[in-house]
MARZADREN-686077 format. One record per residue (C-alpha): x, y, z. Coordinates in steps of 0.001 Angstrom, whole numbers, plus 500000, padded with zeros to 6 digits. Example, Ala and Ser with C-alpha at 12.3 -4.5 7.8 and 13.67 -1.06 7.14 Angstrom:
MARZADREN-686077
512300495500507800/513670498940507140/
END
This chain:
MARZADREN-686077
500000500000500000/501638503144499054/501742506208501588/502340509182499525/501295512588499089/500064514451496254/502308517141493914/501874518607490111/504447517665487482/504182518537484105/504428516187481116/504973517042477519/502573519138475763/502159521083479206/499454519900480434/499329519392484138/498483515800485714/498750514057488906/502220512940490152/503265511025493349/505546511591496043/505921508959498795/506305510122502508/509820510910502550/510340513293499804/511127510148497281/509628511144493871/507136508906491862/506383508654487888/502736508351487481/503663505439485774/504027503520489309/500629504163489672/499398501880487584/501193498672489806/499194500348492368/496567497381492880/493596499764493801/494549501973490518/496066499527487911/492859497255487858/490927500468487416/492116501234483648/493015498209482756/494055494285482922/497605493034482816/498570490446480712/501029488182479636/501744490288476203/502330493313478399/506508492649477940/507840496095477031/508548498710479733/507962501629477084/504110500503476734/503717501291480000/505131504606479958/502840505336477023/499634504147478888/501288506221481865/501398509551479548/497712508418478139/496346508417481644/497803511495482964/496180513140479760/493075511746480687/492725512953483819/494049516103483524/491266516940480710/488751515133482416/487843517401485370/485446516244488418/481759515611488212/479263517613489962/479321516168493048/476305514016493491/475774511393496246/477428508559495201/475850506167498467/475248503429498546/478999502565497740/478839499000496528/481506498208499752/482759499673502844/486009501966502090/489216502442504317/491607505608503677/494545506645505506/494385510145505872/496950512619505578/497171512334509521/498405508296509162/495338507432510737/492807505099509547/488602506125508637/485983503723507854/483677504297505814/480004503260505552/479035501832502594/475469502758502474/475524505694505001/479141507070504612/479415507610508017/483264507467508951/484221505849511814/487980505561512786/489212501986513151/492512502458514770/494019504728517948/497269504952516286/498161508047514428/501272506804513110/500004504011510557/502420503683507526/500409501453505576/497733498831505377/495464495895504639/492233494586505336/491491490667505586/489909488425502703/487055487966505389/486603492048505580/486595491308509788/490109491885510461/493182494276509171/496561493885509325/498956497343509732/501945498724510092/503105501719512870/506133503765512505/508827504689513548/509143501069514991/508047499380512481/505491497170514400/502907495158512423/499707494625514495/496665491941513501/493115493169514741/489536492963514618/487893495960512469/485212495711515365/487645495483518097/487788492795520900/490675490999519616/494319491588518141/498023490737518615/500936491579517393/502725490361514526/506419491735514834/507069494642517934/510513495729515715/509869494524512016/512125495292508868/511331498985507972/509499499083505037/511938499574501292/512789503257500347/511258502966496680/507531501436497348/505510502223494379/502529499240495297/501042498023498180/503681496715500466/501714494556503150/499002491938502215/496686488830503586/497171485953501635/493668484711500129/493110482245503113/493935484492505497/496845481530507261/500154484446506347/500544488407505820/503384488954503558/504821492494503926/508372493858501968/511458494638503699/514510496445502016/516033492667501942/513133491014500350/509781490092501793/508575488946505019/506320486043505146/504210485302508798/502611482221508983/499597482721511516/499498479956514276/501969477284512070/504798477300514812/504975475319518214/501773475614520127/500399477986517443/502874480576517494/503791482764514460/506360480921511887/508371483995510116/510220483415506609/513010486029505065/512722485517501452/515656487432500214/516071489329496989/514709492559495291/514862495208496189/510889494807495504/508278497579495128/505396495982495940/503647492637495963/500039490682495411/498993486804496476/497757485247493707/496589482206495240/496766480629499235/500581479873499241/501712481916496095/502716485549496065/503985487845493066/506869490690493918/507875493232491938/511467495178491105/511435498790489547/512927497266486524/509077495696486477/510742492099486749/508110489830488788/508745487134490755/506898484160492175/507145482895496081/505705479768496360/505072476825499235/504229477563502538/504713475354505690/508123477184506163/509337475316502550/509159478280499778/510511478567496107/511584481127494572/510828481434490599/511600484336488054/508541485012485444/508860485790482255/505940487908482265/503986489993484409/501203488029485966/497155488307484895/496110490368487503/492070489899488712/489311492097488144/489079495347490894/485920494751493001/485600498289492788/486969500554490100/488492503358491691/491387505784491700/493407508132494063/493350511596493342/493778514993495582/490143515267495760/490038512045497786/488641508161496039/487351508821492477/484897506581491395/484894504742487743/481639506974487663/483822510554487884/482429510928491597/484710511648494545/483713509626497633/482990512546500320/485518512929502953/488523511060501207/490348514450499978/493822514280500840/493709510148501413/497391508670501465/496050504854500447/492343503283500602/491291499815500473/487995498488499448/486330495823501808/485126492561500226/482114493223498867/478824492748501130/477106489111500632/474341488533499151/471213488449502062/468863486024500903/465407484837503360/466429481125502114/468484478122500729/468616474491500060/470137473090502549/471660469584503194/469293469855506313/467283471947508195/469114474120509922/468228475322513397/468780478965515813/467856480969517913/467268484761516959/464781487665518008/460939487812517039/458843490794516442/458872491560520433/462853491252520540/462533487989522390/464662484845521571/462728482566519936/464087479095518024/463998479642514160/463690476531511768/465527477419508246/463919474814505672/466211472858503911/463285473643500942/464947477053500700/461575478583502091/462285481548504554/462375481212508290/459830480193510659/459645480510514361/459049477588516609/458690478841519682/456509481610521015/457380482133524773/457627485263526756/460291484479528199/463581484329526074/464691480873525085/468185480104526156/469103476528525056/467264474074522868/467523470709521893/465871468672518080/464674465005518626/465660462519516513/463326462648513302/462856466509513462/459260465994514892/459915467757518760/461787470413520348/463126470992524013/464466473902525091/464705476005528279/462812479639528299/463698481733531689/463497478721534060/461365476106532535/462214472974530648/459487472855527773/458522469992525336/456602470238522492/455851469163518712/457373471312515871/454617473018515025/453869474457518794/451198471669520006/451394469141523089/453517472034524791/454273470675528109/456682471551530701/459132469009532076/461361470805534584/462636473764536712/466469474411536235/468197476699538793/470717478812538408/471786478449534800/473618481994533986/473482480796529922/475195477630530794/472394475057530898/472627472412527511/469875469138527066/469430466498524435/467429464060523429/467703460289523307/468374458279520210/464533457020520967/462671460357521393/461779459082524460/464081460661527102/466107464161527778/469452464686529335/469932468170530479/472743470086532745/471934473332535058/473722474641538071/473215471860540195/474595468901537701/473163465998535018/469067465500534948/466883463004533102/463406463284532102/461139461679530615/460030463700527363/456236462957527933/456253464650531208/454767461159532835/457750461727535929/459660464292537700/463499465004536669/466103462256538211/469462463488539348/472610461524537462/475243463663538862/475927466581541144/478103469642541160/480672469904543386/480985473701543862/482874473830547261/484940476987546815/486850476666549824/487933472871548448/488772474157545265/490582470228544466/487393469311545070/485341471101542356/483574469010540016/480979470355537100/479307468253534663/477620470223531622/476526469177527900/475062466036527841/475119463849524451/473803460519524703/475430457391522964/473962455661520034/472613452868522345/471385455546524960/472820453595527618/475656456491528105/476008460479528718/479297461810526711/479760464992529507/482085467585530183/483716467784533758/484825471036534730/487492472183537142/489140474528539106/491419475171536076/490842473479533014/487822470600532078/488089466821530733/485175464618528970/484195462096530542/481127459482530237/478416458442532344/475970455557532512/472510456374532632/471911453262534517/474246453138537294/475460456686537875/478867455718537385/481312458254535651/484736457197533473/487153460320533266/489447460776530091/492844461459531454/493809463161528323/492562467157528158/493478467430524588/489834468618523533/486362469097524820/484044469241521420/482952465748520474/480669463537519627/479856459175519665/481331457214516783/478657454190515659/481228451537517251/480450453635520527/484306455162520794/484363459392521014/485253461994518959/487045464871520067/488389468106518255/489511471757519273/490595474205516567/493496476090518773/495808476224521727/494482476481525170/493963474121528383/493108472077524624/495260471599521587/494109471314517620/493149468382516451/490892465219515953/491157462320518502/489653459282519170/488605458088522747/487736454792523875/485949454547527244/487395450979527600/491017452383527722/490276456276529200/493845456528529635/495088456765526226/493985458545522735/494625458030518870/495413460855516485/493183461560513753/494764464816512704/497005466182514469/497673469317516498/498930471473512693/494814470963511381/492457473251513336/489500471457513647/485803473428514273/483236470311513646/482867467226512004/480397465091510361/479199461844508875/477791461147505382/475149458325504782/477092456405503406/479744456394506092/482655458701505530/484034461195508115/484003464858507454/486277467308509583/485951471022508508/489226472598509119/490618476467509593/493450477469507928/495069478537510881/495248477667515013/496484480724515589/494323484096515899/492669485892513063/490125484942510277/489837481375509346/489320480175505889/487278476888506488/488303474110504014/486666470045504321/488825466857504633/487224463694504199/488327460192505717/487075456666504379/487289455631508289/487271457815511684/491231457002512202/491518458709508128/493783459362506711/491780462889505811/492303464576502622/491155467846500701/487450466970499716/488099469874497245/490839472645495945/492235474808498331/490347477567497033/487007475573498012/485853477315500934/484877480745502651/485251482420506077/482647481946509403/483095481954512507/481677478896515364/481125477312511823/478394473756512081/479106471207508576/476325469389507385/476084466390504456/473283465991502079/472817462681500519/473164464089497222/476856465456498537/476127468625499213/478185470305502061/477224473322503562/478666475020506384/476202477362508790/478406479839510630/478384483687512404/480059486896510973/480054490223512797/480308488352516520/479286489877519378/479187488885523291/477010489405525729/477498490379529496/477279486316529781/480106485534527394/477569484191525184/477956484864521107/475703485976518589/475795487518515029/474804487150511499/473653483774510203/475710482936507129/475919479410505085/479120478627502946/478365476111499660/481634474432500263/482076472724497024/481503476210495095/482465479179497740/479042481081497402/478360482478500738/475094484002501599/473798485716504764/470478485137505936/468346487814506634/466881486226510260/465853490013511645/468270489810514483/471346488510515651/471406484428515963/473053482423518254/473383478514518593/472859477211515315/472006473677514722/471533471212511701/468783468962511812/469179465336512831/
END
């Protein structure tokens, strides 16, 4: 990203045109604005015929002409933008700007930003500060960031293109020292710390990712070269010619009047911009989808109450299940799809899908959003978990709750502290898969509905997880913690040891079973912080091995992300974007479902923010 201020030059024939200078006094031929990503895609495509230096120069000239003759529209409003813009102001500080409002908001405290790039997911940016040189990762949002490098490689003297980047998948940030180029790769190191790669040569002027572990740099001699690999093992490959660059989301170009528009508007409030950056564009909000499944939430009604939504796998919109006054919590799908359970204030409540044969079942105590149920393979039965420990009822209401287990909560015993939470019965419903909490840090574990009796897994490598058919567990965790990445397989008949699946490099967030038997784990690209490109590896067998189910550009970006099979093979993935957490800790935002043969991503338009989402059984 070049950081650069405007001056007047003038070019043969005497007309005046714009010129830039990069912070620092260096001087810059218009003709580096055209490897300027946000202005090069603007006017025009590169391609592999594009050998000769002096045909740039001559499109260089052409362009200056052009805009010098072509003066500034009457400014008209030019909202709704078709995506959210960032600038850099004069002051090195970074504005936001609305896309339908153009309300500017500024993203970043620091008033010493050099330069700039926001994430392939449009949640997170990546930035550099000087004089130190620090690179910093962060939410757009806020609530979470780290940094990169504290005392980085200064950025090269002669920048003439952007300078720091994301790759596609958002797993490195490449950014251009006067050596070569930096490469980070996010969460690849021991116990997900940040792997860092010198690739020497240059000096370059800028750079672009062209693919998930390929990046383009660029001399001042316009020689391009490709960086290839990743997993710490890159190559290093001169091209002949300069690369096919993609399409600009946005056409746009930098001018002194601030962000012109391919329309001859100036976005308001960008006069005097060093750099701007286009978000992703917004996705597509559609009211439904086919679906592998039904897919289940929980999201506001009409009265602002939390209510569980049913999204048709028909592609028909939305429908509420529930109608309480009270806001629904937790929930729970029986087997078959043809009952609900879930908890509103206090109350345990039963009923068919379509609202009849309501009945409550139970008072939990105590629950402060932590309270979980589910049904038995039978229908007949629910397991459920509140402040005081593991319940059964029966689902017809015909008896009062039965205790299984009890918290131990004795603070001033704090060995002594026991918590069992999340119930998930066994295909036989003859066992509880639970969570045990502690003081510090929580194991699964599994009960027997019969006796009471509980078997502890020794090993806290994960606490997501679900029964395998041959009645063995499934475990997973998707970063470092009290947990590491990772699929594992448990056996309650030997509690004491675990097999590896995939191992602690594959951030795992869910996985799932076809009909016809294979194992599905959807994977992040990274188990370190920042946006996660989720990808699907398929195994013949639970032990795999697991490979790509598709290319590695297969995919998109969600957060707390739920994979579901059709039996047609479709996968879909229902996740959240635009997370936020309540005073609880509890997370909601905007419902959005990945197609992740194709990439299409849509968001749902479900009135409110949704939490808990659930496929259908």
């Amino acid at each position: 990203m070049m950081v650069c201020e405007p001056i007047q030059t003038r070019l043969p024939g005497g007309w005046q045109a714009l010129a830039l200078r990069r912070a620092g006094g260096q001087r810059l031929p218009i003709a580096a604005i055209l490897h300027h990503k946000k202005n090069l895609q603007t006017y025009m495509k590169e391609t592999g015929a594009m050998k000769q230096h002096h045909l740039i120069k001559t499109l260089a000239v052409t362009l200056g002409l052009l805009t010098a003759l072509a003066p500034v529209q009457a400014q008209e409003s030019v909202f709704p933008l078709p995506a959210d813009l960032y600038i850099l102001t004069s002051e090195h500080a970074l504005l936001h700007i609305d896309a339908v409002t153009g309300e500017q908001t500024p993203i970043s405290e620091a008033q010493n930003m050099a330069d700039f790039d926001v994430a392939p997911d449009g949640e997170w940016l990546v930035y550099r500060q000087f004089p130190d040189n620090a690179v910093f990762a962060s939410q757009i949002a806020g609530g979470s960031g780290f940094a990169l490098e504290l005392d980085a490689p200064p950025p090269p003297d002669a920048i003439d293109g952007p300078s720091i980047a994301w790759a596609p998948d958002a797993a490195a940030v490449a950014y251009l020292t006067p050596g070569g180029v930096r490469i980070a790769e996010l969460g690849s190191g021991e116990y997900g710390a940040t792997e860092f790669r010198t690739i020497q040569g240059g000096p370059w002027v800028d750079l672009e990712w062209t693919g998930p572990d390929t990046l383009v740099v660029r001399d001042a001699q316009n020689r391009y070269t490709q960086i290839a690999g990743g997993d710490g093992r890159w190559t290093v490959e001169s091209l002949e010619h300069a690369p096919v660059r993609a399409e600009a989301a946005v056409p746009a170009s930098l001018i002194p009047e601030g962000v012109l528009l391919q329309t001859g508007r100036v976005v308001p409030g960008t006069a005097g911009a060093l750099a701007y950056e286009w978000a992703p564009p917004s996705l597509p909000v559609v009211d439904g989808v086919i679906l592998p499944d039904n897919l289940y939430y929980i999201a506001p009604d009409e009265t602002s109450t939390p209510q569980v939504w049913q999204l048709p796998k028909t592609g028909a919109p939305a429908r509420p299940l529930t109608s309480e006054s009270a806001p629904v919590l937790a929930y729970a799908v029986a087997p078959g799809q043809a009952q609900i359970a879930y908890l509103s204030g206090s109350s345990l409540v039963a009923a068919n899908l379509d609202g009849t044969e309501r009945r409550e079942l139970a008072t939990l105590q105590a629950t402060d959003g932590r309270a979980a149920l589910n049904w038995s393979p039978d229908g007949a039965q629910i397991a459920f978990s509140d402040a005081r420990g593991l319940w059964l009822v029966p689902a017809d209401g015909s008896q009062s709750p039965c205790s299984l287990a009890q918290n131990v909560t004795d603070e001033q015993n704090i060995s002594s502290i026991q918590v069992y939470s999340d119930p998930r019965w066994s295909p036989d419903g003859t066992r509880l898969l639970v969570s045990i909490g502690f003081y510090e840090g929580a194991v699964l574990g599994v009960l027997d509905v019969a006796s009471g009796d509980v078997i502890q897994f020794s090993s806290m490598v994960a606490l997501d997880g679900c029964w395998t058919d041959n009645g063995r567990v499934l475990t997973w965790a998707s970063e470092w913690g009290y947990v590491m990445p990772g699929l594992y397989i448990l056996d309650p008949a030997a509690p004491d040891t675990s097999q590896t699946a995939l191992d602690e490099r594959y951030a795992v967030l869910d996985v799932a079973q076809t009909a016809s038997g294979t194992w599905l784990a959807l994977v992040g690209s990274t188990t370190g912080l920042g946006p996660r490109f989720l990808r699907v590896l398929a195994g013949e067998t639970v032990a795999g091995p697991f490979t790509p189910v598709f290319d590695r550009a297969a995919g998109g970006f969600a957060q707390m992300p739920q994979l579901a099979a059709g039996p047609d093979g479709q996968l879909a993935a229902a996740g959240l974007r635009a997370i936020q957490y309540n005073e609880r800790g509890s997370a909601s935002g905007n419902l959005v479902v990945i197609d992740m043969r194709t990439s299409e991503t849509v968001r749902v338009d479900t009135g409110g923010p949704v939490s808990a989402i659930r496929w259908g059984q």
